[in-house]
N, C-alpha and C positions, 0 to 999 in steps of 0.2 A: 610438223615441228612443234605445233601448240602442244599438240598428243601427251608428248617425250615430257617438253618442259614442264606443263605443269602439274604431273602429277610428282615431278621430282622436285620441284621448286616444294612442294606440301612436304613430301618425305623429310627434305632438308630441315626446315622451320619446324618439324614437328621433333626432328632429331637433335637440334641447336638447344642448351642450356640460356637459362637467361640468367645475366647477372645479376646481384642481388646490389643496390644500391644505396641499401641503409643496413644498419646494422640490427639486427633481431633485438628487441626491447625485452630484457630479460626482468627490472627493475620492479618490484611490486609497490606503486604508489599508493597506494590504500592500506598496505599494511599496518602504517601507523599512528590509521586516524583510531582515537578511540573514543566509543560512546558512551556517551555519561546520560544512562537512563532518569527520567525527573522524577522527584518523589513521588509518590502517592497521591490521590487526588485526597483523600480525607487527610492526608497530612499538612495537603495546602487550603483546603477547608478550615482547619484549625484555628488558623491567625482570624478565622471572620465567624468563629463557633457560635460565639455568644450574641451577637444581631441576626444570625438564623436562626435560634432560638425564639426570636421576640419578632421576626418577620416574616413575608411571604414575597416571593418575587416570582416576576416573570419576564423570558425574554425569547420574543418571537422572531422567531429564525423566516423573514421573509424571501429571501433566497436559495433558490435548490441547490446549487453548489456550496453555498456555508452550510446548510441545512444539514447535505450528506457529511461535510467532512467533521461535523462537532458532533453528530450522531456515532459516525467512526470514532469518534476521538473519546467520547462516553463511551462508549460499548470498551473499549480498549482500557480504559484507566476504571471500569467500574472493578469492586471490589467484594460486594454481596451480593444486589441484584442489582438487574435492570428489570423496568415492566414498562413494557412498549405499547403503544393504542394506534393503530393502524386503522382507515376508511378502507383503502383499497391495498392490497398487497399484491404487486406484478409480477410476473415473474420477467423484466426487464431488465436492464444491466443497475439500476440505482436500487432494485427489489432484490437483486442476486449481492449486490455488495451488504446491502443491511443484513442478510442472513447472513451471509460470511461471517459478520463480526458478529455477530448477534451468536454464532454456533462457535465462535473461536471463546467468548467469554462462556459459555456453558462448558467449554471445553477445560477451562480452568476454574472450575469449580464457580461460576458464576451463578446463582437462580435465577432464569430467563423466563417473563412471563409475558405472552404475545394475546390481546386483545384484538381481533381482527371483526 
């Protein structure tokens, strides 16, 4: 009797529809976010032109995760060159994202020059 039953109890279940219990989400909620790209970085440089002119600064990026993401965020908003000075260059996932951007701004006309 097990035999019979269940390889027909399978057949059954495999034959049965399933109800659908929501209703298919047709609605595109993203469509009408829009993004408002930020000006230029020399354009917000401008308001502070004239005291880099007249000074020199520095600001050390002591943490690897700020470090990568303002390194992406330069490499992204540069406009003529970047020139980068590198000790070691990995080829690691935080050495594969620095190329990335590093080759997406040579990609857009950027002068990328690598000191390793």
């Amino acid at each position: 009797m097990k035999v019979i039953f269940l390889p027909a109890l399978v057949l059954w279940m495999a034959c049965s529809s399933v109800e659908q219990k929501y209703q298919p989400i047709t609605t595109d909620f993203c469509g009408d976010i829009q993004s408002v790209a930020p000006p230029p970085l020399s354009e917000q440089l401008d308001l502070i032109a004239d005291s880099l002119l007249s000074k020199t600064a520095v600001y050390s990026l002591q943490e690897g995760d700020e470090a990568m993401i303002n390194r992406a965020w330069l490499c992204a908003s540069a406009e003529k060159t970047i020139d980068v000075q590198y000790f070691i260059f990995s080829s690691d996932n935080v050495g594969l994202i620095a190329v990335d951007y590093l080759l997406r701004a040579a990609d857009r006309g950027v002068q990328v020059r690598v000191i390793v």
